[in-house]
BAVEXMAR-629971 format. One line per field, with one value per residue: x, y, z of N, C-alpha, C, CB in turn; residue in three letters; residue number from 1. Coordinates in nm, 3 decimals, always signed. Glycine has a CB too. Example, Ala and Ser with C-alpha at 12.3 -4.5 7.8 and 13.67 -1.06 7.14 Angstrom:
n_x = [+1.319, +1.285];
n_y = [-0.569, -0.225];
n_z = [+0.780, +0.708];
ca_x = [+1.230, +1.367];
ca_y = [-0.450, -0.106];
ca_z = [+0.780, +0.714];
c_x = [+1.320, +1.290];
c_y = [-0.330, +0.003];
c_z = [+0.780, +0.787];
cb_x = [+1.131, +1.408];
cb_y = [-0.447, -0.060];
cb_z = [+0.905, +0.572];
r = [ALA, SER];
k = [1, 2];
//
This chain:
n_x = [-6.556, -6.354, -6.072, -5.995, -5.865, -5.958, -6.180, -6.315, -6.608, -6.585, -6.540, -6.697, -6.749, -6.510, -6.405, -6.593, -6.507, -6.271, -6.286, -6.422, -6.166, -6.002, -6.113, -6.169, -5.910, -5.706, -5.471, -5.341, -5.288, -5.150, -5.321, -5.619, -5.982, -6.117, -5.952, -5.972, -6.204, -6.312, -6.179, -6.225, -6.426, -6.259, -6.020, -6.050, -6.144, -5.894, -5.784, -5.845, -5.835, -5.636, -5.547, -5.281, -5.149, -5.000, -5.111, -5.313, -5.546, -5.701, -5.987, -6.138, -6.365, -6.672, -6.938, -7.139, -6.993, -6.744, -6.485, -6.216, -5.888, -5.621, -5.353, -5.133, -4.880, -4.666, -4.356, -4.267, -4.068, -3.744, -3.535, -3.631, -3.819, -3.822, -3.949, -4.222, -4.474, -4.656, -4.962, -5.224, -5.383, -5.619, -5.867, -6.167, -6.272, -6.413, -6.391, -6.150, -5.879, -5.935, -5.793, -5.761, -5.625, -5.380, -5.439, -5.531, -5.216, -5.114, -5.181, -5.149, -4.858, -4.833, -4.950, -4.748, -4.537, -4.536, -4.495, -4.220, -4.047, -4.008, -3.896, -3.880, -4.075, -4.220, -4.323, -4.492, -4.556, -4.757, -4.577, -4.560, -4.818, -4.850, -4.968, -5.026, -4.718, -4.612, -4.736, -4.636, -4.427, -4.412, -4.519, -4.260, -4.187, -3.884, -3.786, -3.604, -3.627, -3.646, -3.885, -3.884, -4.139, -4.327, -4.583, -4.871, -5.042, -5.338, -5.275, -5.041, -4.713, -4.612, -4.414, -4.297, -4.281, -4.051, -4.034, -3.918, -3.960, -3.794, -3.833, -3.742, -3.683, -3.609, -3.351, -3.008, -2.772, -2.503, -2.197, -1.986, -2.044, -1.798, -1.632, -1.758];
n_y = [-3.226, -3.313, -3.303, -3.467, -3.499, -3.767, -3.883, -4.061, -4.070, -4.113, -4.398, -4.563, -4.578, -4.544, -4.838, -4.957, -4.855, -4.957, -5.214, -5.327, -5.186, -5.407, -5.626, -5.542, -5.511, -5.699, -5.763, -5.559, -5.523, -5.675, -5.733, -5.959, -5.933, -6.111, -6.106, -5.834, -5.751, -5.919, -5.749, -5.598, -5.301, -5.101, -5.112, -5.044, -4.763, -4.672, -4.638, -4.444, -4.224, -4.224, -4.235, -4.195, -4.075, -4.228, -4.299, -4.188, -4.085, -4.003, -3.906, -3.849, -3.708, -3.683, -3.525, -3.653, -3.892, -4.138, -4.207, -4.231, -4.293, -4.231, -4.343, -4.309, -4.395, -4.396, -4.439, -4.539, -4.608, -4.479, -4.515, -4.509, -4.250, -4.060, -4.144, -4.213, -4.399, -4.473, -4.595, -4.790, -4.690, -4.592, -4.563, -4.503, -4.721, -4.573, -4.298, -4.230, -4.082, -3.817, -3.694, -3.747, -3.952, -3.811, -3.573, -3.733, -3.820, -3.562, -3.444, -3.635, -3.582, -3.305, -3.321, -3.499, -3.370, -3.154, -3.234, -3.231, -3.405, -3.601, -3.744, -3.875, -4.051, -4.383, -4.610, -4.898, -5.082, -5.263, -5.489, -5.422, -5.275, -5.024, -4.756, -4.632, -4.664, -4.438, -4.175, -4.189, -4.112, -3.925, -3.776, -3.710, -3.942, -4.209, -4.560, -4.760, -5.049, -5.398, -5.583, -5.975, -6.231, -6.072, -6.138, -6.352, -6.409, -6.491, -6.566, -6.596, -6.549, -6.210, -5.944, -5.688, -5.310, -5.122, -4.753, -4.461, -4.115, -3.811, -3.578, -3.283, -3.032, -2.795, -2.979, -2.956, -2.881, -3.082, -3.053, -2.785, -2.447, -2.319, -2.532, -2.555];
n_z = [-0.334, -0.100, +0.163, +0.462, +0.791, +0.964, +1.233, +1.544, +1.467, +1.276, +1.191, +1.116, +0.895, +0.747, +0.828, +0.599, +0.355, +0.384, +0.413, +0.157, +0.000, +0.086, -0.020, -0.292, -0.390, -0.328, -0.406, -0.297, -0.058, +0.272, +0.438, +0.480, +0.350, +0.531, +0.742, +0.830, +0.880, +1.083, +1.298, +1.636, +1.678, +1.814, +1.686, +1.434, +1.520, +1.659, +1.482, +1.350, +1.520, +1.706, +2.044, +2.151, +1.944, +1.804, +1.512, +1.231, +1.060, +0.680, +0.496, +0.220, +0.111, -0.112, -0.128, +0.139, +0.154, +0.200, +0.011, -0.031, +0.106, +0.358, +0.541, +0.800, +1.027, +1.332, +1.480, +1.817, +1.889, +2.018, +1.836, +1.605, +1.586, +1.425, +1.165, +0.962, +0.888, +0.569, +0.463, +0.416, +0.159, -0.048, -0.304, -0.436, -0.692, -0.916, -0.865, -0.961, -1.126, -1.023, -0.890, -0.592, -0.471, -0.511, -0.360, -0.062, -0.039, -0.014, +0.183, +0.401, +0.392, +0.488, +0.749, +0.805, +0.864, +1.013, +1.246, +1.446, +1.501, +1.231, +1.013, +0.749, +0.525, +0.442, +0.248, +0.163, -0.185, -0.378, -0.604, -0.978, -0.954, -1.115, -1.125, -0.894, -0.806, -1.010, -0.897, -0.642, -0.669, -0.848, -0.607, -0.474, -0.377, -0.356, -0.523, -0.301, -0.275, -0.353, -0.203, -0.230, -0.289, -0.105, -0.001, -0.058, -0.328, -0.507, -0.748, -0.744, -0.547, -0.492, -0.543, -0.293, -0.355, -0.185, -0.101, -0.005, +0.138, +0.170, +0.453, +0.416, +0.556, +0.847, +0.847, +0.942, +0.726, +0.679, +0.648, +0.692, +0.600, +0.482, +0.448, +0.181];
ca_x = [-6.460, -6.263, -5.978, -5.961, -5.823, -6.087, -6.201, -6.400, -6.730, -6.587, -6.447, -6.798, -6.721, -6.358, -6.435, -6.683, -6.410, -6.154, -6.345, -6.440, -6.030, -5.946, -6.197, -6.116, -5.751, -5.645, -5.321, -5.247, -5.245, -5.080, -5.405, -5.675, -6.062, -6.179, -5.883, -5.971, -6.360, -6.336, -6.134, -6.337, -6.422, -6.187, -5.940, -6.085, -6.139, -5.788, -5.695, -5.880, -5.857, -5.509, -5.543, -5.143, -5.111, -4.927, -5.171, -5.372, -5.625, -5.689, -6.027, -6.170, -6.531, -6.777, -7.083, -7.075, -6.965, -6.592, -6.412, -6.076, -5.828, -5.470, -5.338, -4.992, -4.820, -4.549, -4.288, -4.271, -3.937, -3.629, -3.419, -3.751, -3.935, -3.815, -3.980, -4.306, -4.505, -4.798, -5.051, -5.409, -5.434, -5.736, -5.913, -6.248, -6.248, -6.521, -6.358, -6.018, -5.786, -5.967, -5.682, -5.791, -5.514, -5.255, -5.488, -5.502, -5.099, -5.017, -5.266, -5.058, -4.727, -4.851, -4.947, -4.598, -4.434, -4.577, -4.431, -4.116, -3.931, -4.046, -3.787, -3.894, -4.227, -4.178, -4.428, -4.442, -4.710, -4.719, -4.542, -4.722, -4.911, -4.734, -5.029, -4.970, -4.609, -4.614, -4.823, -4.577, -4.307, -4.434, -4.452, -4.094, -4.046, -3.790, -3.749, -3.469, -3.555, -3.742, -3.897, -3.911, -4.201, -4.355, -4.742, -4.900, -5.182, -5.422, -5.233, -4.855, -4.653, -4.545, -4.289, -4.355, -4.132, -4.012, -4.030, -3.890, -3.954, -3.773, -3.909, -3.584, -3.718, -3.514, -3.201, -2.886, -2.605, -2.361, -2.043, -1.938, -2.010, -1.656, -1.616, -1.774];
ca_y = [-3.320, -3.248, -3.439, -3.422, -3.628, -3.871, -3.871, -4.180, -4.107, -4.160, -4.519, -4.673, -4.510, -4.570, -4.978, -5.002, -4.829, -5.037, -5.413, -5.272, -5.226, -5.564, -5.733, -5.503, -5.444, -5.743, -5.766, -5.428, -5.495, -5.765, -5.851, -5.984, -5.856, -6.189, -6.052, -5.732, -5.789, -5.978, -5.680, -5.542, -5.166, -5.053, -5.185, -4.893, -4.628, -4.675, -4.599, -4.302, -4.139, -4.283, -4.133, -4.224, -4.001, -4.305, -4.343, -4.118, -4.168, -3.885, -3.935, -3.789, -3.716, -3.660, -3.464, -3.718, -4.014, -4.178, -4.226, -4.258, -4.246, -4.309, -4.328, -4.250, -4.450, -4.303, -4.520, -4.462, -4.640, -4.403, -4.496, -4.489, -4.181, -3.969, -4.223, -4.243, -4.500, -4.441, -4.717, -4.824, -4.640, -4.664, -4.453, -4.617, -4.707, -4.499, -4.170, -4.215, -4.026, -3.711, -3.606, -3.765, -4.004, -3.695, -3.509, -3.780, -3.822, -3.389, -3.449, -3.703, -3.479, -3.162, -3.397, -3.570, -3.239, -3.068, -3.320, -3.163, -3.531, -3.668, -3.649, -3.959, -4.083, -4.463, -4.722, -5.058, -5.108, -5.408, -5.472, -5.404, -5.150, -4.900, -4.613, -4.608, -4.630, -4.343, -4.110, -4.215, -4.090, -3.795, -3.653, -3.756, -4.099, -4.294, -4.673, -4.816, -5.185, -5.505, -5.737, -6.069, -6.292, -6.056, -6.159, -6.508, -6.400, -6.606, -6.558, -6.628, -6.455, -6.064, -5.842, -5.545, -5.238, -4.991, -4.645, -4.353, -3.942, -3.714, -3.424, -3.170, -2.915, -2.783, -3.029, -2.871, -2.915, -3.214, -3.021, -2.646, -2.397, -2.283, -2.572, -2.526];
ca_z = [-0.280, +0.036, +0.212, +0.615, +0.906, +1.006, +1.372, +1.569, +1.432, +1.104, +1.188, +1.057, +0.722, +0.712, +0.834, +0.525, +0.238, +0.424, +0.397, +0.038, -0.049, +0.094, -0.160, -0.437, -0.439, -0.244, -0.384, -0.244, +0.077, +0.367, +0.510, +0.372, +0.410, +0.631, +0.886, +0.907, +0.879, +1.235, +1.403, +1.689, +1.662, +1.859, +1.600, +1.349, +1.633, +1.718, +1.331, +1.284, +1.624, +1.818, +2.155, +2.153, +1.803, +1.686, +1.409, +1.212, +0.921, +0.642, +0.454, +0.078, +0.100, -0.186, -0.006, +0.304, +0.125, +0.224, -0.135, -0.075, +0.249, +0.377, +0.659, +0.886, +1.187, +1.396, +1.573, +1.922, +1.939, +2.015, +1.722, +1.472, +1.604, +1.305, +1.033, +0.951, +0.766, +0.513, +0.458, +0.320, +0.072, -0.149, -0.360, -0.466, -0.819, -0.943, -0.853, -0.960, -1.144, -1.018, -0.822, -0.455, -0.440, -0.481, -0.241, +0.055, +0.032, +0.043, +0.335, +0.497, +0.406, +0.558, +0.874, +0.928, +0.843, +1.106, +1.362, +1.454, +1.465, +1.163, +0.897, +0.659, +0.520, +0.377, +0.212, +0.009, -0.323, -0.489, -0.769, -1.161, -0.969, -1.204, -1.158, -0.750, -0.771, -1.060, -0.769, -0.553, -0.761, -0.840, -0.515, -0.386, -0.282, -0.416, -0.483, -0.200, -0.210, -0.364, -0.141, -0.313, -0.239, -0.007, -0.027, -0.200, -0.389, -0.579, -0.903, -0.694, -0.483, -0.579, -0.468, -0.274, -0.379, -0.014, -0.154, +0.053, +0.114, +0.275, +0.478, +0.425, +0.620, +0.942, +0.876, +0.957, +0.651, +0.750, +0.601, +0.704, +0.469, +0.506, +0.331, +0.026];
c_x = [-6.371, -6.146, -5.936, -5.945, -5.935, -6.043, -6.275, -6.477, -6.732, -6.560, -6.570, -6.781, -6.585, -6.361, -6.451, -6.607, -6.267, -6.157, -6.338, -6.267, -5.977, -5.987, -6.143, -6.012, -5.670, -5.470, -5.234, -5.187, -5.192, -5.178, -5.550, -5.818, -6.120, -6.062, -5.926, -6.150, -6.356, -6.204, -6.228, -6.315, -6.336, -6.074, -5.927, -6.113, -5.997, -5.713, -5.729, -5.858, -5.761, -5.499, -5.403, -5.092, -5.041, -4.966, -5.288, -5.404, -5.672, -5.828, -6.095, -6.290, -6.591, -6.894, -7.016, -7.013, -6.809, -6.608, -6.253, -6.023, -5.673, -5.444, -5.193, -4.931, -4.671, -4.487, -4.269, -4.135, -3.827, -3.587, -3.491, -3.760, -3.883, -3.896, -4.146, -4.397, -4.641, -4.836, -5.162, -5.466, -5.512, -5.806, -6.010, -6.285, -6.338, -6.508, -6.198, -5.998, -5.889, -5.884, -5.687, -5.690, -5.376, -5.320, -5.476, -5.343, -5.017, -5.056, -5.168, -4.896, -4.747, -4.835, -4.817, -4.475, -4.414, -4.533, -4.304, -3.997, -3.936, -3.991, -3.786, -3.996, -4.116, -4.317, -4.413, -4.557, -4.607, -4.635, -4.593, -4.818, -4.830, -4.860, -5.000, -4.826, -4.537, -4.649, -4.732, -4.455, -4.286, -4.445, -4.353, -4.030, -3.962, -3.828, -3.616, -3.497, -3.665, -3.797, -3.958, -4.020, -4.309, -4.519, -4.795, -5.068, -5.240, -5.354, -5.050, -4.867, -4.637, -4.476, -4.374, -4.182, -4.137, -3.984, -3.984, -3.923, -3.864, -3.830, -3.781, -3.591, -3.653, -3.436, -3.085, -2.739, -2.535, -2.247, -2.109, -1.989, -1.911, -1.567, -1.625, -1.682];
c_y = [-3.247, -3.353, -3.377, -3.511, -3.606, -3.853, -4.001, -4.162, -4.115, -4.323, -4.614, -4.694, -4.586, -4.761, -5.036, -5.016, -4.912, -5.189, -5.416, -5.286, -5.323, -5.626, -5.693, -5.507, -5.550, -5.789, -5.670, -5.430, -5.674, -5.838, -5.875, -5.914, -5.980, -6.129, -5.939, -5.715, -5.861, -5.877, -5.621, -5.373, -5.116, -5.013, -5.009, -4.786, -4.584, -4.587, -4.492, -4.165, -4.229, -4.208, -4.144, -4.119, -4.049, -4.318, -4.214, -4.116, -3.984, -3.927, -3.830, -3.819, -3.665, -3.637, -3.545, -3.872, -4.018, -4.176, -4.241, -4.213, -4.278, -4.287, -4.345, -4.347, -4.433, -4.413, -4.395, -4.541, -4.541, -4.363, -4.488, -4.377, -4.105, -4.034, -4.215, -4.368, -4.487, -4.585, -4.713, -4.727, -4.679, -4.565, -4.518, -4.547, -4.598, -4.334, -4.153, -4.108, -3.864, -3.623, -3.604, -3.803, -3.897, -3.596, -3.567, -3.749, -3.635, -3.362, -3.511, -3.657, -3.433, -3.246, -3.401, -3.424, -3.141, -3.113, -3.284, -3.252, -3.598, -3.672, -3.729, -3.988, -4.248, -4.508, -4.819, -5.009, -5.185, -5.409, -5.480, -5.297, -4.988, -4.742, -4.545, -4.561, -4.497, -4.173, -4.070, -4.137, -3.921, -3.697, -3.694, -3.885, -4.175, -4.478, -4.704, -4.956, -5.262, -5.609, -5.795, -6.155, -6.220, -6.055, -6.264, -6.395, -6.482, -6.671, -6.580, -6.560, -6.366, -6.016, -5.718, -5.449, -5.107, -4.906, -4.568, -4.200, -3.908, -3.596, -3.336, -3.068, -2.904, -2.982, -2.974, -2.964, -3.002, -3.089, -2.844, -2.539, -2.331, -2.418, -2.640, -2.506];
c_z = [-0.180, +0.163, +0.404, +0.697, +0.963, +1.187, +1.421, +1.528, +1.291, +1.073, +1.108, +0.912, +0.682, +0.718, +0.689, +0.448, +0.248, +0.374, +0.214, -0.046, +0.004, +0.005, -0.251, -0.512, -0.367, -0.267, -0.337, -0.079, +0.160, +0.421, +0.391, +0.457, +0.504, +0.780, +0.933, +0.920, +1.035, +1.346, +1.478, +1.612, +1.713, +1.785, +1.476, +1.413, +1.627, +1.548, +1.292, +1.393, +1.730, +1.908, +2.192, +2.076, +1.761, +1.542, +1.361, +1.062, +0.834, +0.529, +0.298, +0.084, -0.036, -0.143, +0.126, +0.291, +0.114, +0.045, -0.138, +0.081, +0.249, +0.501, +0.723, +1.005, +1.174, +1.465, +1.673, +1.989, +1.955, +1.889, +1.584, +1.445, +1.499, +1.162, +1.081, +0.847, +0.655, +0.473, +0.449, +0.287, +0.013, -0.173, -0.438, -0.642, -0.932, -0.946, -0.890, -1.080, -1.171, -0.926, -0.651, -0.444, -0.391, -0.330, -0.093, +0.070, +0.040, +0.183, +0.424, +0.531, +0.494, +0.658, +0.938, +0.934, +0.960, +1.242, +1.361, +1.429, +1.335, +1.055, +0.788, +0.620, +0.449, +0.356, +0.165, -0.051, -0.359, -0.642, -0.890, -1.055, -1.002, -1.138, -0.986, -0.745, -0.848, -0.956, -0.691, -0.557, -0.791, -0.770, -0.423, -0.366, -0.401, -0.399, -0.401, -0.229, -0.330, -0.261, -0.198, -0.220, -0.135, +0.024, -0.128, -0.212, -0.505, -0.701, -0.889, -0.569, -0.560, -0.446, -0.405, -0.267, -0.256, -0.124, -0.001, +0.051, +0.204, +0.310, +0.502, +0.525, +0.756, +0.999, +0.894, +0.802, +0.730, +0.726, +0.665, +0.591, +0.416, +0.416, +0.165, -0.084];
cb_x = [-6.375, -6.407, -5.778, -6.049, -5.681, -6.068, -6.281, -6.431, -6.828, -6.447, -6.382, -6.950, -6.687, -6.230, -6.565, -6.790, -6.377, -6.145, -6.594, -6.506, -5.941, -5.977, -6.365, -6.122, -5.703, -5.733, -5.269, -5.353, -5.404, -5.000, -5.465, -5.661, -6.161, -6.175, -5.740, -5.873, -6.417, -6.294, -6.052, -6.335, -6.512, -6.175, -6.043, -6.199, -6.179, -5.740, -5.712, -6.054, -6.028, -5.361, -5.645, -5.104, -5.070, -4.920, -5.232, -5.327, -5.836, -5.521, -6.065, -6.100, -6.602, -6.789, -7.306, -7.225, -7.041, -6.539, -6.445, -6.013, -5.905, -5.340, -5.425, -5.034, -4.855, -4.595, -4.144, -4.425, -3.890, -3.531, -3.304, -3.898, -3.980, -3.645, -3.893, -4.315, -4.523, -4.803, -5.048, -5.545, -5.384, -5.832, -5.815, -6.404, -6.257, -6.613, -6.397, -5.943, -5.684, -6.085, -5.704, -5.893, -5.492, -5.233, -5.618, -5.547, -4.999, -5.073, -5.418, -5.054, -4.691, -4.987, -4.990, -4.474, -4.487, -4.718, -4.440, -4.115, -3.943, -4.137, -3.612, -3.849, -4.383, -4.072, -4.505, -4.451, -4.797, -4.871, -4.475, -4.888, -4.999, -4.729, -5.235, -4.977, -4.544, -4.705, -4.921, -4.571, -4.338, -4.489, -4.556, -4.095, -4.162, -3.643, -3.753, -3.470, -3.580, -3.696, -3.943, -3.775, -4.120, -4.284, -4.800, -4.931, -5.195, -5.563, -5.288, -4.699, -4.552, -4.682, -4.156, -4.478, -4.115, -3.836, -4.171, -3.803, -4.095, -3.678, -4.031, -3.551, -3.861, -3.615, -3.164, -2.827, -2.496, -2.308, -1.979, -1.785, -2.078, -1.624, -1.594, -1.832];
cb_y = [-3.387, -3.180, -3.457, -3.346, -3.623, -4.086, -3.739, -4.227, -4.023, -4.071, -4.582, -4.633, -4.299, -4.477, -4.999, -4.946, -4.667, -5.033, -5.460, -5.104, -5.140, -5.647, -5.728, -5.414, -5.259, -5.837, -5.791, -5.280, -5.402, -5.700, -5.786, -6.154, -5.770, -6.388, -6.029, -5.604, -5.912, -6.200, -5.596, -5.558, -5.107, -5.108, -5.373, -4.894, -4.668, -4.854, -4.685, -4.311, -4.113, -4.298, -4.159, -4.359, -3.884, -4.430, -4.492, -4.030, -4.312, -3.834, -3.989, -3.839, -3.620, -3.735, -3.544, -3.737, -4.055, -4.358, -4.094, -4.156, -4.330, -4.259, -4.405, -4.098, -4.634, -4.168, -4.605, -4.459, -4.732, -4.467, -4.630, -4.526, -4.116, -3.945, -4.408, -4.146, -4.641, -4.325, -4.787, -4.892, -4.614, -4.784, -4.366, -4.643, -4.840, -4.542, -4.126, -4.357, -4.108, -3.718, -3.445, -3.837, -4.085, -3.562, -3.493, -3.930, -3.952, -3.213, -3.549, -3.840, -3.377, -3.053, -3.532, -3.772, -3.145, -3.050, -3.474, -3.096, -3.654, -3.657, -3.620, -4.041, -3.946, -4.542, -4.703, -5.296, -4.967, -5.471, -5.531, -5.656, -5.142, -4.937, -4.624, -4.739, -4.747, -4.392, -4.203, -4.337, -4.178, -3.783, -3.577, -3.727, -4.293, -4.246, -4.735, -4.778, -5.230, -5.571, -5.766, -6.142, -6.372, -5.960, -6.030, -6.794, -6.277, -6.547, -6.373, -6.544, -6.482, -5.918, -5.768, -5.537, -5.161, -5.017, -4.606, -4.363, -3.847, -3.685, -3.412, -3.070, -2.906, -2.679, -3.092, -2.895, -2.779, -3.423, -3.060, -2.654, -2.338, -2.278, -2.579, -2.426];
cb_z = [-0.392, +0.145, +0.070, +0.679, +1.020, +0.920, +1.405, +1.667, +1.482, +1.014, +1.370, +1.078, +0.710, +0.860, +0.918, +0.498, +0.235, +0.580, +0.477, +0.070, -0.041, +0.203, -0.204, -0.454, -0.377, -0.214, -0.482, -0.257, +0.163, +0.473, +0.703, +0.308, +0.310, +0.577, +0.885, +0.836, +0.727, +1.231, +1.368, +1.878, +1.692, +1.940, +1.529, +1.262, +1.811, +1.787, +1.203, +1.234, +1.662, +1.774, +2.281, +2.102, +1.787, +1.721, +1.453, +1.270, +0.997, +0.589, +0.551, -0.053, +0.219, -0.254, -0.054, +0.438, +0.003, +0.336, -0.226, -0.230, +0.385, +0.289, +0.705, +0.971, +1.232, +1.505, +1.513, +2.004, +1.861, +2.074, +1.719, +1.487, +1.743, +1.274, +1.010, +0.956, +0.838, +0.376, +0.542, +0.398, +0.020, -0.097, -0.428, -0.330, -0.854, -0.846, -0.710, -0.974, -1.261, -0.998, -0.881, -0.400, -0.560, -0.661, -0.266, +0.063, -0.060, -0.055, +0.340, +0.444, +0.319, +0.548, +0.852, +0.817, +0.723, +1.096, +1.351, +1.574, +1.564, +1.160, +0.940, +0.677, +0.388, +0.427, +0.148, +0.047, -0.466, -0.540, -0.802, -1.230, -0.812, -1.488, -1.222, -0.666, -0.780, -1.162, -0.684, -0.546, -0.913, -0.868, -0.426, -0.238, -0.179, -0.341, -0.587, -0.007, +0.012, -0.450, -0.024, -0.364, -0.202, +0.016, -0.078, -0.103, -0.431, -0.632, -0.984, -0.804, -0.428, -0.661, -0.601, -0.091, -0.576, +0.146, -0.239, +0.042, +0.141, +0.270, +0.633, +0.277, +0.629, +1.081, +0.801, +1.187, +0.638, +0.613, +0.368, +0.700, +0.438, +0.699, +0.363, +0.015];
r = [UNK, UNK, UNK, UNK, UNK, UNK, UNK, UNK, UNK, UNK, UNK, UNK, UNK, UNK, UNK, UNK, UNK, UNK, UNK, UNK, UNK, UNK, UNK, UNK, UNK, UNK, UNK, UNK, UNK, UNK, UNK, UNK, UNK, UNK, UNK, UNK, UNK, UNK, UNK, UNK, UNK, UNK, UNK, UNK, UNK, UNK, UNK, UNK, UNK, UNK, UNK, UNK, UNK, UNK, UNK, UNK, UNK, UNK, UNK, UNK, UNK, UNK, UNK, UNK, UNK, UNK, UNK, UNK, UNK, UNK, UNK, UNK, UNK, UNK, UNK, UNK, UNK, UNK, UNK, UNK, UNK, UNK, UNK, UNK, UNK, UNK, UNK, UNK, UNK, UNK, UNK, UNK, UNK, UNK, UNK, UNK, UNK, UNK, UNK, UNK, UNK, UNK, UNK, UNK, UNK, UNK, UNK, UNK, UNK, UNK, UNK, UNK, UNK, UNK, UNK, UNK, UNK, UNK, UNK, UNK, UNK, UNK, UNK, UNK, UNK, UNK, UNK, UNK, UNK, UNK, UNK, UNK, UNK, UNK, UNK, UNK, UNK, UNK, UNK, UNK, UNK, UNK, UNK, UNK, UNK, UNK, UNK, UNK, UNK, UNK, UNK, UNK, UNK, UNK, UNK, UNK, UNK, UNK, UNK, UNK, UNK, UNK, UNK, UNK, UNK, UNK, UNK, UNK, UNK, UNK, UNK, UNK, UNK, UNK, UNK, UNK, UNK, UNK, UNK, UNK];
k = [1, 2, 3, 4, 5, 6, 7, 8, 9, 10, 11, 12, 13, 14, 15, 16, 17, 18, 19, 20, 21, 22, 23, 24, 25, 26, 27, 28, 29, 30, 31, 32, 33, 34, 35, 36, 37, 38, 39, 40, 41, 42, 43, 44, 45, 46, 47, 48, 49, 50, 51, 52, 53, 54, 55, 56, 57, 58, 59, 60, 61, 62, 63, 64, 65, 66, 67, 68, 69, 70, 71, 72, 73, 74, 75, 76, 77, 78, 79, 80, 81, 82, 83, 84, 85, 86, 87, 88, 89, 90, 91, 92, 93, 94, 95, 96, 97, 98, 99, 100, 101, 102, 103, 104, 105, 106, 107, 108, 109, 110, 111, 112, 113, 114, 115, 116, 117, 118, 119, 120, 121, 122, 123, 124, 125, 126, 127, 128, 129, 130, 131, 132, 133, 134, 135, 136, 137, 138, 139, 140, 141, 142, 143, 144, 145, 146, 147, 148, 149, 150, 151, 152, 153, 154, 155, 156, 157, 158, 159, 160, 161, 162, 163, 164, 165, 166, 167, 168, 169, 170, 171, 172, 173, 174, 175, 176, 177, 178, 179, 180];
//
């Protein structure tokens, strides 16, 4: 098993594990798999290989087989560009709690870490998905928020809960140390 940012000739792969976690997990995510099933290619090029470097996809192979991914987008607004966002996650059921999930998101750390502006990671997960938001938890982020209602799924609406990280690394102290 091996976890490495995906490139375009992975986008066929990444498409497949993508359509795959819309069906499977569809309460995890915002869209559903008939939306993203009629995006052109470009759509998944663009996600694995952003010639912008707004976006950038991180995949978990088994020999040559996808198994799990996540993926990064950068605001390219002014008052953003320090935040980052993590998103579609999925870790296909069959291989779980072998330690990919933790592997894609140290992947996606290291990544935004390495971006000199990048001083936040954030995400949503659904609510009741206790084993994600546990994951989540475990390496840094915090809960900040509830959003109520935020997705109808078959079985209702559910909440999605905003989690936070910080990347601490060259911040300068607010206060003096003079006055300590």
């Amino acid at each position: 098993m091996h976890v490495t940012l995906l490139k375009a000739a992975d986008a066929v792969m990444y498409r497949r594990l993508m359509l795959q976690a819309y069906e499977l997990a569809a309460d995890a995510f915002t869209s559903t798999a008939e939306e993203r099933a009629a995006e052109p290619d470009a759509f998944w090029i663009k996600r694995v290989a952003d010639p912008t470097g707004l976006e950038a996809a991180f995949g978990a192979f088994d020999d040559h087989d996808l198994v799990g991914t996540v993926a990064l987008q950068f605001s390219e607004k002014p008052k953003t560009e320090h935040k980052a966002k993590i998103i579609g996650m999925f870790v296909d059921s069959e291989v779980r709690g072998l330690g990919i999930g933790r592997a894609l998101l140290e992947a996606a750390i290291t990544y935004a870490e390495a971006k000199e502006s990048i001083r936040q990671l954030t995400l949503t997960v659904t609510e009741g998905n206790e084993p994600a938001i546990s994951l989540y938890q475990s390496m840094g982020f915090q809960v900040f928020g509830l959003e109520p209602m935020a997705i109808l799924t078959p079985d209702g609406y559910k909440a999605k809960v905003h989690m936070w990280r910080s990347l601490q690394r060259n911040i300068r102290p607010i206060l003096n140390e003079s006055f300590g």
